[in-house]
Structures are given as structure tokens and as C-alpha cells.
C-alpha positions in Angstrom: 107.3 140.3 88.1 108.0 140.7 84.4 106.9 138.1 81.7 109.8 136.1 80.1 111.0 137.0 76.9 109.2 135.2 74.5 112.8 133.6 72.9 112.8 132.0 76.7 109.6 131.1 76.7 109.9 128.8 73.9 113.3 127.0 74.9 111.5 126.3 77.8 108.7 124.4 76.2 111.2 123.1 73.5 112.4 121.6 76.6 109.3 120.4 77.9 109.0 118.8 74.6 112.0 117.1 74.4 111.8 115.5 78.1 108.8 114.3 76.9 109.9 112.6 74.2 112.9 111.7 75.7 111.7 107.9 76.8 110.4 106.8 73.7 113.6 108.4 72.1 115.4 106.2 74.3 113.7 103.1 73.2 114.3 103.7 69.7 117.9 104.5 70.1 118.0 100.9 72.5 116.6 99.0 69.9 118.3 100.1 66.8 121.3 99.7 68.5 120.9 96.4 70.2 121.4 96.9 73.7 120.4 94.2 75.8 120.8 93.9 79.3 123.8 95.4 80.8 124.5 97.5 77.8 120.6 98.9 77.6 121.4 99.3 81.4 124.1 101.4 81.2 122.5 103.4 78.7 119.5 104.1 81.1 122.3 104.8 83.9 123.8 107.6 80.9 120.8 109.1 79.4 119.1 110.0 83.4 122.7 111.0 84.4 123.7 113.2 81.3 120.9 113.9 79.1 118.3 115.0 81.9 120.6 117.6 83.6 121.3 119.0 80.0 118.0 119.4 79.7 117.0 121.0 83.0 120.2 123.3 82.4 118.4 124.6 79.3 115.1 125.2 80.7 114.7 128.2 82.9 111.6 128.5 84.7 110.2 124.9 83.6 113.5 123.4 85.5 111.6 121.0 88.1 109.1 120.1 85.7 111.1 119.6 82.8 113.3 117.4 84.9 110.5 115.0 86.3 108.9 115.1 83.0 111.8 113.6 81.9 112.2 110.7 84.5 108.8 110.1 84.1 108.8 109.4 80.4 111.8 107.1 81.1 110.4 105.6 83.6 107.3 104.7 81.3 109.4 103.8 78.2 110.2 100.7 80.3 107.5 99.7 82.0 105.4 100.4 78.4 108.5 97.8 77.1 108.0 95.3 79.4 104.4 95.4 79.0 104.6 94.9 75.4 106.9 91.9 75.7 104.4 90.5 78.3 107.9 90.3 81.2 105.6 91.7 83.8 102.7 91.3 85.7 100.2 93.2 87.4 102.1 93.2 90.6 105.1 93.5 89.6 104.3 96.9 87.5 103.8 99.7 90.6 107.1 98.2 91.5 109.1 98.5 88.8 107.8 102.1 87.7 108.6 103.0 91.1 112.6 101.9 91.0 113.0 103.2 87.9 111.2 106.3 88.8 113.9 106.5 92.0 116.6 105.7 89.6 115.7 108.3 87.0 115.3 111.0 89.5 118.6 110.0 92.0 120.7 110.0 89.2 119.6 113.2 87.6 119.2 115.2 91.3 122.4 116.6 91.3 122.1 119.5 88.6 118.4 120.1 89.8 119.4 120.5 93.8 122.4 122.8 93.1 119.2 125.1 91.3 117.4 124.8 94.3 119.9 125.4 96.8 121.5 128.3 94.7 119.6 131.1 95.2 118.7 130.5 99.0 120.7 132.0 102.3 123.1 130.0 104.0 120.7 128.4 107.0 118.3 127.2 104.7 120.1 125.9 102.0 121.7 123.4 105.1 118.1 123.2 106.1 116.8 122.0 102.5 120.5 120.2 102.0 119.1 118.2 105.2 115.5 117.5 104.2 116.6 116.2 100.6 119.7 114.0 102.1 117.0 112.6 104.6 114.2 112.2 100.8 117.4 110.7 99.1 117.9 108.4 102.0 114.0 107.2 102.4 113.8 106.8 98.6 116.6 104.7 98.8 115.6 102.4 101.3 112.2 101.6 99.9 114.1 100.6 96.6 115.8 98.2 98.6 112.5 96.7 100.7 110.7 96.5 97.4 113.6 94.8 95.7 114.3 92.1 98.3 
């Protein structure tokens, strides 16, 4: 296995980087724009839809990290927001990071699982098709027990 070249090495982390700050980007963005509620929602809906996959297309072998780096630091921009403005409670906080962790990461899955399933033969890319149809239904029936 050869070493990447060192111009790859550092788009990855540039990458790494930038899904890092990517939720505290998004705050900043959200507030000096205004967006409240639906608008700040649809915003969210963008940024984990659009802005995640472009960033997972330009990291090479950081891909899977790079991508739940990102969802994670959106994930905490929010929560960290509510916290601040005191709309949450203890409770109420595994909950909400966990939504908007399934949110983040269903919405961006698409560009990530076509990396995965890519480079593998035929039976197991149905196989690992299967298994992540099967996460992505689980994941989105506990979003809907824990928001009932």
C-alpha cells in the first residue's frame, strides 16, 4: 500500500477541518441571516443534504469520517443553541442530539453509500444495500418512538 500524495493528504484534512467547523459555520450564517423556524429549518435540511456530500466528495480516504464529523458538529451546533437559550432540558437533550444526529446523517447517506457500495462485487453490495436499508429503517423508527 503506497502513502498518499501529500497534495491529498492535506485536502483530506482541509476537509476534516471544514466538517468540523461546519456547525458553528452554520449558526453564524442562521443568525446573521435571521432564520427562524421553518426558514433555519430548511436551511439545516440544505446544508446536511448539499454541503456534507460536497465535502465527503472532496475527501478521499477521510470519506466516512469526514462525513460524520460533519453531522456531528451540526448536530451540536443545535443542541449547543438550545442550551444557550435555556429551550431544553436535561431530558430532553439525548433526544434531540439523537434526531438531529439521524437527520444529519439520513439526509447526507446517499453520496457516502454509493462510496461504499462502489467498489464492492455484485452479491455484496445487495448484501450491504440490505443491511443499510434495514439501519435506515431502525434509525427511522426510533426517531419516530422518541418523537411521539
Amino acid at each position: 500500500m503506497t502513502a498518499p500524495a501529500p497534495a491529498q493528504r492535506i485536502r483530506d484534512w482541509l476537509c476534516v477541518a471544514a466538517a468540523i467547523l461546519l456547525g458553528p459555520a452554520f449558526q453564524v450564517v442562521g443568525y446573521a441571516g435571521n432564520l427562524l423556524f421553518g426558514a433555519a429549518a430548511f436551511f439545516y435540511f440544505f446544508v446536511c443534504a448539499c454541503v456534507i456530500p460536497l465535502l465527503v466528495w472532496n475527501a478521499s480516504r477521510l470519506r466516512f469520517a469526514v462525513w460524520q464529523l460533519a453531522v456531528f458538529s451540526m448536530m451540536l451546533s443545535v443542541v449547543g443553541d438550545n442550551l444557550r437559550l435555556r429551550a431544553m432540558h436535561g431530558r430532553e437533550l439525548v433526544g434531540v442530539a439523537y434526531v438531529f444526529w439521524v437527520l444529519g446523517t439520513l439526509l447526507s447517506s446517499p453520496l457516502p453509500m454509493y462510496h461504499l457500495l462502489r467498489h464492492l462485487p455484485r452479491r455484496r453490495r445487495i448484501l450491504v444495500g440490505a443491511v443499510a436499508f434495514i439501519i435506515t429503517l431502525a434509525l427511522c423508527v426510533s426517531v419516530e418512538l422518541i418523537t411521539r
